[in-house]
N, C-alpha and C positions, 0 to 999 in steps of 0.2 A: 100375447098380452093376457094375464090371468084376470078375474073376475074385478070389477071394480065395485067400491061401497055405492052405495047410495047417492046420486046427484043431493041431496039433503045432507050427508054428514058430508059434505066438502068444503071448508075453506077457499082454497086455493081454487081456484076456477081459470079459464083459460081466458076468458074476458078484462080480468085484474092485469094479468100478465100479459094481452096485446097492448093495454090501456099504459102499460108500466115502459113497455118498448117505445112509444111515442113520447115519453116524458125523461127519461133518463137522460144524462148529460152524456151528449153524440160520441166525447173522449172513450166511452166502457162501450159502445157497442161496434156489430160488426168488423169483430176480430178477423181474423186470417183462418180459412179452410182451407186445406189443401191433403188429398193424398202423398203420404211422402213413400215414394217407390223402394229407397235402398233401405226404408224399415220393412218392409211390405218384405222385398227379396231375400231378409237376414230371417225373417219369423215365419216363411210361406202363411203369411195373411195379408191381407189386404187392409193398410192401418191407412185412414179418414182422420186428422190431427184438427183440433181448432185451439188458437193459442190466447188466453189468456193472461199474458203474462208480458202484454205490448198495450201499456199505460202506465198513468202518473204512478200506480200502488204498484204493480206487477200482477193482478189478481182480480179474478172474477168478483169478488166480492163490493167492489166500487157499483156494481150496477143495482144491486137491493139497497145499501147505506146511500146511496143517491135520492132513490124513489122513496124510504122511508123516510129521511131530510126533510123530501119536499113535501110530503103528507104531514107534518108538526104545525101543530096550532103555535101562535104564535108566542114568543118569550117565552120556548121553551125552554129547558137544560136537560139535559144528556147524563145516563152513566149506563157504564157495558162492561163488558167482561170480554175477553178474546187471547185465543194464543198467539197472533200478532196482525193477520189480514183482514179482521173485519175491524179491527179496531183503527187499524190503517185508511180502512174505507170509512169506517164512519168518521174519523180525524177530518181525512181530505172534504168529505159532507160539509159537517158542520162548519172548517172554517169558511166554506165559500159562502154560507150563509148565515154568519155571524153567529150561531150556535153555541155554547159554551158546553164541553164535553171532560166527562174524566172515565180513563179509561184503566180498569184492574188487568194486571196479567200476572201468571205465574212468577215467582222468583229468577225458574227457569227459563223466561221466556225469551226465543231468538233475538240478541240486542242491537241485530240490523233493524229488526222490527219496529223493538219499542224506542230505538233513536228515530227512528219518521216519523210516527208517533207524533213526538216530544219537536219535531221539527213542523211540524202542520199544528201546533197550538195545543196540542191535549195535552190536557191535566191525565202525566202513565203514574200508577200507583203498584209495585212491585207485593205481592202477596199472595201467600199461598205455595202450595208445593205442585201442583197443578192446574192444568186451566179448568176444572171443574172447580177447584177449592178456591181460586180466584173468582169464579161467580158466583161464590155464596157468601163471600167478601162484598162483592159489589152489589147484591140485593140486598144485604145488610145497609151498605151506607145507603142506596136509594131510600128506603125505609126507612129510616131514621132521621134522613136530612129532607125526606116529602119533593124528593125530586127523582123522576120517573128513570125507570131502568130499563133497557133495551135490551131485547134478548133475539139471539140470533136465532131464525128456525122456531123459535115463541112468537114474537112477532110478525105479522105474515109477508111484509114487506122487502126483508129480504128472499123471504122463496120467491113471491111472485118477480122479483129485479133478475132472480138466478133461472127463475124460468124462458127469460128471452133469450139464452144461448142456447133452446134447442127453438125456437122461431127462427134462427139463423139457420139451423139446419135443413130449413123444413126446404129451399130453392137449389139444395146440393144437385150436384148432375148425378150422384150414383145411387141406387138404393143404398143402405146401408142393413146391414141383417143384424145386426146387435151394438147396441151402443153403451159402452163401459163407464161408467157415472163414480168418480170416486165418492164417497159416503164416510162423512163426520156428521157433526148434529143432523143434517139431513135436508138444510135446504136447497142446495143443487138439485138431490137425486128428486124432492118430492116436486120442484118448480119446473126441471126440464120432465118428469117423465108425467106431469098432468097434461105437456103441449103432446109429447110422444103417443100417448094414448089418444088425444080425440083427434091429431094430425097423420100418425106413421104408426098403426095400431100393428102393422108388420114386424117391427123394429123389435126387436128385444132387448128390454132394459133390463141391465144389468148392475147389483149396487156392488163395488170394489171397496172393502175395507181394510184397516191393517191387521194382520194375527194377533199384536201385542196388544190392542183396542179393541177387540170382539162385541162391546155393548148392545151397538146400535143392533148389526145384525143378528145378535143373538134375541136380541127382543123382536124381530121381527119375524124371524125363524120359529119362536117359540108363540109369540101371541101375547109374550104380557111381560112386561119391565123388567129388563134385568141390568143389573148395577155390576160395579169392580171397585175395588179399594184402590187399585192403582193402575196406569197404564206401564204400557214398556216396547216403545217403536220411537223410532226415528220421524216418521212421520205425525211432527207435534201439532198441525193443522188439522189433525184430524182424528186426535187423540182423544176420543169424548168416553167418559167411566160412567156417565150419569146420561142416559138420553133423556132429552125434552118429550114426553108427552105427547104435545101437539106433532110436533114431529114424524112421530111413529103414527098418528090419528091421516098423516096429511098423508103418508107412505101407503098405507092399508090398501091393496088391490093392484098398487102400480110396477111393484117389481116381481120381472120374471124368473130371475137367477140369481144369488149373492155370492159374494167368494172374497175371503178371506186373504191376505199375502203376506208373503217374510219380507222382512227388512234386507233378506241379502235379492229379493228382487227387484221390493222398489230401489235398490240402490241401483242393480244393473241396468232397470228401465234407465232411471237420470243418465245414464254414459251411455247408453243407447240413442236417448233423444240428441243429449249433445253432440255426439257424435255426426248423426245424420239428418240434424235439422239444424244443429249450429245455437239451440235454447238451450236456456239451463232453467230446469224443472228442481223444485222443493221436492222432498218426499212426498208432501201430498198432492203434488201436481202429476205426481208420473204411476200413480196408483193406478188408475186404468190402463195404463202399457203394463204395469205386471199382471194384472187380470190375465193380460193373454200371454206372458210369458211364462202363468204358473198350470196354466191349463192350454197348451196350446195345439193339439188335438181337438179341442173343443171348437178352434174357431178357422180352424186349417181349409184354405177356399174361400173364405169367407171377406166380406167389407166389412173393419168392425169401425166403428167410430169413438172417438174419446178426447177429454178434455183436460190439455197443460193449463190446469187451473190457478198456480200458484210458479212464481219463481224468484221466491226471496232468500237466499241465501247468503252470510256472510262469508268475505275473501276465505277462513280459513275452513268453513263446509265445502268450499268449493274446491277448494286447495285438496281436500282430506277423501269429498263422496266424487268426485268426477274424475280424478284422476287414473289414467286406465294403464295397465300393464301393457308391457309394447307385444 
């Protein structure tokens, strides 16, 4: 584990995130662990899976949109931005606790998505050419109309919710020698790798990005902000052109390794998971199975652990990315 900031510049702290595991709605926690052997036997590594993708949304992301829910002063109103999972989460949130939400997504955005959405009560507003350009839409309207905006990975509620799935990990029977964390705005990677450092300082964290999205890790890689005019990957969960700030502030010290992946690996990871765990993983859910499919030398002998964070797919992605030659 490389050097960490300051106990002083930390947000996210490990106390928020046990405090966040005892509050959450019981449906988003303690997923499925399990080593799956005939992935292990096909990639000589030893793959550690935990599957978020067995709940109401399909998707880690219920567990920070829950905890931030319950954190709101009361009579409040909601507006977000999302490529379709958090807005998902935050839908499911707010309706359980009478919330009024309106949620901006891309034009392009998956319309398995934004029909659940639109089926759990949120006001979806179509706009934009991306999901970045979609939230500069929806800090416009919060702004305008004095009703508060919620930012995924800004707000710190969702890291600390996304940092209870590595709390789960911390009672596994095996060690684990690197854990593959896919990385969009960042709060997965920054909420599980603040438990990973003061819990399994062994572990190496590792952030899984897409090639077509380089932002995030290029801004970490280098030390200071860097942008894209557009993305270009499959995996649209985790398509971020513009990093948050805070974001990268929470990340500072906690990752050991980054890596980069083609869309024709996350494609192969998804018919690998299907294959021999019988899930079906979104692009951004199976980003950490390509971690080790694009460097797999790297982790040869090795326990690596990773997370099917997402598995929202419509009949014809499925039809079209899972489909395997005989």
């Amino acid at each position: 584990m490389s050097a960490a900031p300051s106990p002083r510049a930390r947000r996210i702290t490990l106390e928020r995130i046990e405090q966040a595991a005892r509050a959450i709605d019981p449906v988003f926690l303690h997923t499925p662990r399990w080593v799956c052997e005939p992935l292990g036997d096909a990639l000589g590594v030893r793959i550690a899976l935990k599957a978020e993708t067995l709940n109401p949304i399909r998707s880690f992301k219920g567990r920070g949109a829950d905890w931030l829910v319950q954190n709101l002063d009361a009579g409040a109103a909601l507006i977000c931005a999302s490529a379709g999972n958090f807005g998902q989460a935050m839908a499911y949130a707010c309706r359980n606790r009478g919330v009024p939400l309106t949620v901006y997504a891309a034009e392009t955005a998956n319309p398995l998505k934004i029909a659940r959405m639109r089926a759990m009560a949120a006001r979806v507003i179509l706009a934009g050419q991306d999901f970045d350009a979609a939230k500069g839409l929806a800090r416009e309207h919060a702004a305008r109309e004095g009703i508060r905006f919620v930012e995924d990975s800004r707000d710190p509620e969702p890291t600390e919710g996304a940092g209870t799935m590595a709390l789960e990990w911390l009672d596994f029977a095996e060690r684990l020698d690197a854990m593959l964390i896919p990385l969009g705005n960042g709060a997965m990677l920054a909420g599980m790798a603040t438990v990973l450092e003061a819990k399994l300082p062994e572990t190496t964290v590792i952030a899984v990005g897409a090639e077509g999205a380089p932002a995030m890790i290029e801004s970490l890689q280098s030390g200071r902000m860097v942008t894209h005019e557009r993305i270009d990957t499959i995996a649209d969960g985790i398509g971020v052109r513009l990093p948050v700030k805070e974001a990268l502030d929470d990340l500072r010290g906690l990752v050991d390794e980054m890596i980069l992946v083609p869309d024709d690996l996350i494609l192969r990871a998804m018919r690998l998971l299907h294959r021999h765990t019988g899930l079906v993983a979104e692009p951004s859910g199976a980003v950490g199975l390509a971690g080790v499919l694009h460097h797999p030398e790297r982790f040869q002998g090795q326990t690596v652990g990773t997370i099917i964070c997402g598995g929202n797919l419509t009949p014809q992605q499925m039809h079209t990315w899972l489909q395997e030659t005989p």
